[in-house]
N, C-alpha and C positions, 0 to 999 in steps of 0.2 A: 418207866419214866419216874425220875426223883421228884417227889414233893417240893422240894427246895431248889431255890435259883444258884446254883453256886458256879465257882470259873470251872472252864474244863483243860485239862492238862491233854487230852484227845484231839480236840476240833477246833485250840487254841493257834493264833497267830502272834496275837501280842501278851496279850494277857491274859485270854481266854472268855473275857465278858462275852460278845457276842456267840461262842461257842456255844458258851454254857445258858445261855440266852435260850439258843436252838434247840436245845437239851431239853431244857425246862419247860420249851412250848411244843414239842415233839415236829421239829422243821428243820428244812435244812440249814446251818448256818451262815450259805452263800445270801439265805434273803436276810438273815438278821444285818449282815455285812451293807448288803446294800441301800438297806432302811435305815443302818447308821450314816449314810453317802448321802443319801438322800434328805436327811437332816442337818447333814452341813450345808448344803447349798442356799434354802432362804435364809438363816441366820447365823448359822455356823455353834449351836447350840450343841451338836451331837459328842465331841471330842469333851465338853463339859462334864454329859449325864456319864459318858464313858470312864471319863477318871473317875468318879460320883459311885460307880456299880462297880468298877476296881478295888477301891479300898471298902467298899460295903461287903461286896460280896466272899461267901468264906470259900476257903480253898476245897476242890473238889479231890476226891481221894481213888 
């Protein structure tokens, strides 16, 4: 498991954020998926942090 949160080119649908999410906390990526679902619905906040961890996060190799 990498010290570091970066995207993953592996477990990646769009971008890879929640893959590499999964990566980083050693879990499946279908829960980071649905913890991001689950974020949209009271406020619709998740599609935000998601661009936000896109261009923060470095490419994974």
């Amino acid at each position: 498991m990498s010290n570091k949160r970066t995207l993953s080119r592996q477990n990646g649908m769009i971008a890879g954020v929640c893959g590499g999410l999964a990566e980083r906390f050693g879990i499946s990526p279908l829960l980071v998926r649905i913890a991001f679902l689950l974020l949209l619905i009271p406020g619709g906040i998740s599609p935000v942090i998601y661009l936000i961890l896109w261009f923060v996060m470095p490419n994974g190799e």
